[in-house]
N, C-alpha and C positions, 0 to 999 in steps of 0.2 A: 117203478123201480123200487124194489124192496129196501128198507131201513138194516144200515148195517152198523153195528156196537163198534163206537173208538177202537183202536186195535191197546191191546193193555202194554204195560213197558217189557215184559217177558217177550211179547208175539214180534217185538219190532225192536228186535235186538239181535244182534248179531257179534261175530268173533271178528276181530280184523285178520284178513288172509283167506277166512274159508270161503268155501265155493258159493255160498248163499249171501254172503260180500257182495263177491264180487259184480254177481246177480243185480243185486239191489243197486249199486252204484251205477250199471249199463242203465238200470232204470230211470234212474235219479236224475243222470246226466244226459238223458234222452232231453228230457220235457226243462228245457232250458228256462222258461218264463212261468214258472212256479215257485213258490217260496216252499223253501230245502231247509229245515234245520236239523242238523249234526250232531248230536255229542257226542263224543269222544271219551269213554272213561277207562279209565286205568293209568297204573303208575309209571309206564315204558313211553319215555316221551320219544324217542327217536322212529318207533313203529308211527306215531301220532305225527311226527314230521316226513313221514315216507309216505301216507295218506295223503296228505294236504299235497304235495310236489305231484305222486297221482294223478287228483283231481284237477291241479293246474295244467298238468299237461295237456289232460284227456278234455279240457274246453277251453284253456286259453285265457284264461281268467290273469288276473293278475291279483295279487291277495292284499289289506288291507289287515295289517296284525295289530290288536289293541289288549291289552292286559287287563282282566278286572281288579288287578293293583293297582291303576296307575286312575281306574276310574270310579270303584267306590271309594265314598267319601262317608265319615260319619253324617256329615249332614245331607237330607234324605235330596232337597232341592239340586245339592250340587252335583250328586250322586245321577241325578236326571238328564241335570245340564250336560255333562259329562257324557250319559246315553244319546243325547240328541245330535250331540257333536259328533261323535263316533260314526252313524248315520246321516250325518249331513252333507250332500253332495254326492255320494258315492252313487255313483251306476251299477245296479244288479247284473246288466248285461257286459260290463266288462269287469267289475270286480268280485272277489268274494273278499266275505268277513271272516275273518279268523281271530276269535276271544278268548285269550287262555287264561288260566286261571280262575276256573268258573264258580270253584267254590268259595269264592269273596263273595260274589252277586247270591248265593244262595243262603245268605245270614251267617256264613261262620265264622266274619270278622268283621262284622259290623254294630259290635254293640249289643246286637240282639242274642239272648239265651242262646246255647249251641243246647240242643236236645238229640234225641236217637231219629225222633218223630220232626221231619224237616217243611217248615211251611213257607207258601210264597212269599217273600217280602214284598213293600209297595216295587222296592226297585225293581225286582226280579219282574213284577207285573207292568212296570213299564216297557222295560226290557223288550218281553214276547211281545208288547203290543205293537212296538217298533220292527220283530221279528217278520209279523203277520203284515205288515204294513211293506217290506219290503218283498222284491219278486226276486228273489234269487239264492242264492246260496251263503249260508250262514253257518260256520263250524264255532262251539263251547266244547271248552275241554277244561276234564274235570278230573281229579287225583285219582277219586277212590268211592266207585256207587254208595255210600254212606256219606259221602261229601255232599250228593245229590237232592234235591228233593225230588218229589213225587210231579212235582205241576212240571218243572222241566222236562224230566221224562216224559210225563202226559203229551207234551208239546212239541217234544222231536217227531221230525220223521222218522229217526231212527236215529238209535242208540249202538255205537261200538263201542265192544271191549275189547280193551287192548292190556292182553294180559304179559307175566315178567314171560320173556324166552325161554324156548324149553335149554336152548345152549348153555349148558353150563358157564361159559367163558364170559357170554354176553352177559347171562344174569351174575354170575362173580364182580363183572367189573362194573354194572349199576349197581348192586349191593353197597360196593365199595364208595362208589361216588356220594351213597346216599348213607353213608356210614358216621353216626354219630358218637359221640364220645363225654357222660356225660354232660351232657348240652352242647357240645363243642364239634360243630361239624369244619372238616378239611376246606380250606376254602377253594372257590374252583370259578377262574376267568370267564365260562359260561352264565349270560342269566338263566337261571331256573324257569323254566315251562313246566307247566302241570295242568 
């Protein structure tokens, strides 16, 4: 069998909606006892919550949502403990993970320098090893490919963007929602996913 190169974060990246999608998720969701990780990037969370309901349907899963607000810590131990918990107990065969907020876990609020140039942290490296360690479906969702590093990407199966709608109406009214004022954004009864 011939040696074949990683596939790069461009070759394994797709549009959410197009036909090459769709493709890839018939695939994805064929081979149920393989470890699947997802992310999800761009700023349009409602397309990123019309995916995930997709996938639930299309296997039956039941989803398992965890915030990386709610589980980086500055200190790096509890930050882990946190990782372990998240994974602890969960059956790959009837749940999936679903982790919003990806860019906490990738250093951008963690104490560590935010740079252009994004490296893995310990936690980030515990994270995937937790990822590879489980058999099943695992969705990160993350603001904005700059929010990203390079090792997460490296480590998806694949990467969707989810870019703003071309509808005028739809992208008017996220605009609005996400419309600040020096410093001052409109408050809004939803919690914020990204």
């Amino acid at each position: 069998m011939p040696l074949t190169e990683p596939l790069t974060s461009r070759e394994k990246a797709y549009t959410y909606g197009s036909s090459e999608y769709d493709s890839l998720l018939k695939e994805l969701l064929s081979d149920k006892s393989s470890q699947t990780l997802l992310s999800f990037i761009g700023p349009y969370m409602p397309d990123k919550n019309s995916a995930v309901k997709s996938i639930i349907q299309q296997t039956g899963l039941e989803v398992q949502t965890y915030s990386f607000k709610d589980i980086v810590n500055k200190d790096n131990n509890i930050t882990r403990q946190n990782i372990d918990q998240a994974f602890e107990g969960v059956d790959p065969e009837k749940n999936l993970l679903f982790f919003t907020n990806g860019a906490n876990l990738c250093g951008n609020y963690m104490g560590n320098t935010f740079s252009k140039v994004k490296y893995a942290t310990p936690e980030e490296r515990h994270f995937l090893n937790k990822v590879e360690e489980f058999k099943g479906i695992i969705i990160v969702t993350i603001r904005s490919d700059d929010a990203a590093d390079e090792t997460i990407k490296r480590k998806s199966t694949a990467i969707i963007n989810f870019p703003l709608p071309s509808s005028g109406l739809k992208r008017f009214g996220w605009l609005l929602r996400n419309y600040t004022f020096h410093g001052f954004k409109l408050p809004d009864e939803r919690t914020e996913i990204t």
